[in-house]
C-alpha positions in Angstrom: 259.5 70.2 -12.8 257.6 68.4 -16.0 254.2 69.2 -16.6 251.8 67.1 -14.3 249.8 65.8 -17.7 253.4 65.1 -19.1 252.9 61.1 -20.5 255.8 58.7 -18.2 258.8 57.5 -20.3 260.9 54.4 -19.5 260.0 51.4 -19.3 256.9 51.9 -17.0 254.3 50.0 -19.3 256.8 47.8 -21.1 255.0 44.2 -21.2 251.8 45.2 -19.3 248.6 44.3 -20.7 245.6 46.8 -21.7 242.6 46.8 -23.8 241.4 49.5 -25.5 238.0 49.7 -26.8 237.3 51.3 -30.0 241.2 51.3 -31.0 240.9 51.4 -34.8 240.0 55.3 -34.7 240.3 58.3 -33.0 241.3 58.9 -29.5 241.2 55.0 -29.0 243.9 54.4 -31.9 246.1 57.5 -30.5 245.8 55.7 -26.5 246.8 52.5 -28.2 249.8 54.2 -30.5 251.1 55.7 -27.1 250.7 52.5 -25.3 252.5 50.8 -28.3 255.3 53.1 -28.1 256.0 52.1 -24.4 256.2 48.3 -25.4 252.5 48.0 -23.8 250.9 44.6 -24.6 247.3 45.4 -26.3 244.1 43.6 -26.3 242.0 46.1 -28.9 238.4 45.7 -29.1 236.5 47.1 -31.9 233.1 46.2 -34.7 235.6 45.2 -37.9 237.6 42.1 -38.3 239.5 43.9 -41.2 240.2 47.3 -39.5 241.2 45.4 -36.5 243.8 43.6 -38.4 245.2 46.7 -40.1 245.2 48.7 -36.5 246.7 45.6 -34.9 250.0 45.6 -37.4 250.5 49.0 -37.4 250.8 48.7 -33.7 252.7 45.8 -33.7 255.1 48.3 -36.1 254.9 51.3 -33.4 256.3 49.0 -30.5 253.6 46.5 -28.9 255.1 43.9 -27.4 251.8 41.6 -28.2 248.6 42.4 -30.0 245.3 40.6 -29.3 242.2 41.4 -31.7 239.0 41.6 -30.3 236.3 41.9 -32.8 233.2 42.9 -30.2 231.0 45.8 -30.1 229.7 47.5 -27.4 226.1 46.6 -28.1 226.8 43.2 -28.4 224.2 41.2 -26.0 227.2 39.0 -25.3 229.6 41.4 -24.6 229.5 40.5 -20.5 230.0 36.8 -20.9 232.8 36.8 -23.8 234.7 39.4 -22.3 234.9 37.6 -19.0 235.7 34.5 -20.7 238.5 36.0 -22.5 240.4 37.6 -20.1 239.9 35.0 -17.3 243.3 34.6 -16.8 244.9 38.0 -17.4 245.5 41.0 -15.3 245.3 44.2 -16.3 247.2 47.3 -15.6 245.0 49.6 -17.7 241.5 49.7 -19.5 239.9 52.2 -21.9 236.2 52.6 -22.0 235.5 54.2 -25.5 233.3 54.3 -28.0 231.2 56.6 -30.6 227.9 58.1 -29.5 224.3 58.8 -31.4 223.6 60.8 -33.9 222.6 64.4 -33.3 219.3 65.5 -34.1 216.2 67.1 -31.9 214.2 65.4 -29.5 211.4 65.7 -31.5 212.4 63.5 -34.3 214.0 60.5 -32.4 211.7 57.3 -31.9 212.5 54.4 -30.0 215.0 52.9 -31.5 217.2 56.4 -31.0 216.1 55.6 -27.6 217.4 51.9 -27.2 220.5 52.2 -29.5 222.1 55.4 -27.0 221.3 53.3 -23.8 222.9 50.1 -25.3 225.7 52.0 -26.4 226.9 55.0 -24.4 225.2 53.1 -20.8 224.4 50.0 -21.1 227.0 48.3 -22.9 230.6 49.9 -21.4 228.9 49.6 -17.8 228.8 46.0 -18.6 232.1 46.1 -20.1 233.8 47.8 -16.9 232.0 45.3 -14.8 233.9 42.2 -17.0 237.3 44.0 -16.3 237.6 45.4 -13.0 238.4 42.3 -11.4 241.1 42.0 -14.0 242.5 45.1 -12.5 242.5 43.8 -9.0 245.7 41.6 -9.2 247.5 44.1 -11.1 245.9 47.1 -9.0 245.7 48.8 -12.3 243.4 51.8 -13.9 240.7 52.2 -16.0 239.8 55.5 -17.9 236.6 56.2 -19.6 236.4 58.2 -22.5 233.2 60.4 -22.4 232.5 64.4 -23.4 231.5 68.0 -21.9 227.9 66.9 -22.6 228.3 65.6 -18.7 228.3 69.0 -17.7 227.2 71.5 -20.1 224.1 70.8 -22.5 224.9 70.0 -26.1 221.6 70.9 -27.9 222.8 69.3 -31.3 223.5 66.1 -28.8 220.4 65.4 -25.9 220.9 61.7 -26.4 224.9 61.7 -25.9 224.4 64.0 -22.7 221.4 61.7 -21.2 223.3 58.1 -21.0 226.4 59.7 -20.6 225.3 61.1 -17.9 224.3 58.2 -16.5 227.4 56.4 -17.0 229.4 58.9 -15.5 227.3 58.3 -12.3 227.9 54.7 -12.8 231.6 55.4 -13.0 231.9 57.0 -9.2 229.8 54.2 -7.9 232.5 51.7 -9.7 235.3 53.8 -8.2 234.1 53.5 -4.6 233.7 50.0 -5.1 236.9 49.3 -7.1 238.9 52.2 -4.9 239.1 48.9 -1.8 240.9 47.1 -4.3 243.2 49.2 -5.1 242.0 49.9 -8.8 240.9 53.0 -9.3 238.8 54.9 -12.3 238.1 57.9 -13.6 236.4 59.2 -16.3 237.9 62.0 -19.4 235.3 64.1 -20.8 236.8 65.7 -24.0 235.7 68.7 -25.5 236.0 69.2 -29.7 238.6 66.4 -30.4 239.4 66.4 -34.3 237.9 63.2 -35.1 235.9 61.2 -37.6 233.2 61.6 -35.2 233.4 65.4 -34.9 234.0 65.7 -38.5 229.9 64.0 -38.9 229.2 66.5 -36.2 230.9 69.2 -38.3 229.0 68.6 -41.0 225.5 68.1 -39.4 226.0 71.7 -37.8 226.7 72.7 -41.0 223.9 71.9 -43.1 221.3 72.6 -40.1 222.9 75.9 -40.2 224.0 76.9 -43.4 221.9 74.8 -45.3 224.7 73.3 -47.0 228.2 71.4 -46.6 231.1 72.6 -47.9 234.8 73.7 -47.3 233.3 77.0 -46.7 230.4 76.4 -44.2 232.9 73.3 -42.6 235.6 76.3 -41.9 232.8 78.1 -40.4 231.8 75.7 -37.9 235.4 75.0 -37.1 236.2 78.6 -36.4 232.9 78.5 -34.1 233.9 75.7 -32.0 237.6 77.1 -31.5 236.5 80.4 -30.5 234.0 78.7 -27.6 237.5 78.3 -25.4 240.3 80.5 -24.0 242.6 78.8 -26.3 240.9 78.9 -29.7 241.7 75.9 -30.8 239.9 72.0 -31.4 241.8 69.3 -29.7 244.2 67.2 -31.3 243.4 63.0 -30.6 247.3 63.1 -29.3 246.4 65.5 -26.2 243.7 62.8 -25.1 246.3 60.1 -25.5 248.8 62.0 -23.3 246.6 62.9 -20.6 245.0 59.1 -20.5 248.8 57.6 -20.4 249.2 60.1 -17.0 246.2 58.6 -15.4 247.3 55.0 -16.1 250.9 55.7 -14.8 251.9 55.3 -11.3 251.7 59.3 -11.5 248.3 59.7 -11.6 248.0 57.2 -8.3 246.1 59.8 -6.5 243.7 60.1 -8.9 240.0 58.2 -8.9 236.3 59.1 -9.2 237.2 61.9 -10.9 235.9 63.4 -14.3 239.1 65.5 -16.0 237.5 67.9 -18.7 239.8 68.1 -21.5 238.1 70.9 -23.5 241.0 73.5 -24.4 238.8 75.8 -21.3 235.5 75.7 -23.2 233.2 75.0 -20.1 233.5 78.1 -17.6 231.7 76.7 -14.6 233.6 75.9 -11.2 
């Protein structure tokens, strides 16, 4: 019997349509890549025009059967009524919420504008997003995943900001999956743990100076070694293991699956 997070082969995705948010990097590029490989049509969504362009060939190269740039960020006041414009006459069989998060930092130090630019980003902005493509889903009874992080469960002290609006999202994200769950559509929510990123490679080096006092390889290995050694497995996730385990809950495979949040985090968080 194949691993239940084993991705689908054939020709399951070949020609569907998906959009992927934040595809130029990361766990978003890796989803994409996946998608690509499976002759998946692609509408990526991410800040640069130039990055987009770059991401959008080498997809095109990996196997997408079509490649539609989307230059939009997540914290664009528009976001709601150009997404819905755009897609207005395409169904969807998958969508990836995904984006960056806030700096780290202590609660002390952030002001207002820490305040504003989390909500917009991590809350505010994909709940609006979702809300533009669920009914995009419908007709295709498709899926959408949200990419999120163990902060939902487990307190990140270098991160209060990430844990607070993703928090709320998450919540957000069970209400949408009741309500999208009688139209056949359902969502759930992936909440990585240490995922070797650009992102986690700021985070690395934040944790480093405020530790250390410095960054370098040496202090960098340090914190790496740390993080591993927080799970059973002693390791930091690859971006390929997300893709894998998203491609499962967009397949027919994962149909049983919504309103759920998956913690892919190598067995870092202990609790039941």
């Amino acid at each position: 019997m194949p691993h239940p997070f084993q991705p689908p082969t054939g020709a399951e995705f070949d020609n569907c349509n998906f959009w992927i948010t934040g595809a130029t990097s990361g766990m978003g590029f890796e989803i994409a890549r996946h998608l690509a490989a499976q002759r998946a049509s692609l509408w990526i969504m991410a800040r640069n025009p130039q990055t987009l362009q770059a991401t959008a060939q080498q997809l095109r190269l990996s196997g997408a059967k079509s490649v539609t740039e989307i230059a939009l960020d997540l914290t664009d006041p528009n976001l709601f009524d150009y997404t819905t414009r755009q897609v207005a006459n395409v169904t969807f069989r998958g969508v990836l919420i995904n984006g960056g998060g806030p700096h780290g930092g202590s609660l002390l130090n952030f002001t207002a504008a820490d305040y504003d630019a989390a909500h917009a980003l991590l809350l505010k902005g994909p709940a609006l997003l979702t809300q533009a493509l669920l009914p995009r889903l419908e007709a295709g009874k498709g899926s959408l995943v949200a990419i999120s992080s163990t902060t939902v469960r487990e307190l990140n002290p270098s991160l209060p900001l990430s844990g607070a609006y993703r928090s709320g999202f998450m919540s957000l994200m069970k209400a949408f999956a009741e309500e999208a769950g009688k139209r056949s559509v359902r969502v759930n929510v992936v909440a990585p743990g240490y995922v070797r990123t650009d992102k986690l490679g700021e985070l690395q080096a934040f944790t480093a100076k405020s530790k250390y006092g410095e960054v370098n390889a040496e202090t960098l290995a340090a914190v790496e070694k740390e993080w591993a050694a927080l799970s059973p497995l002693n390791k930091i996730i690859e971006p390929e293991e997300i893709a894998e385990l998203c491609l499962f809950l967009f397949s027919k495979a994962g149909s049983s699956l919504t309103g759920q949040t998956i913690l892919a985090d190598a067995g870092q968080l202990r609790s039941l």
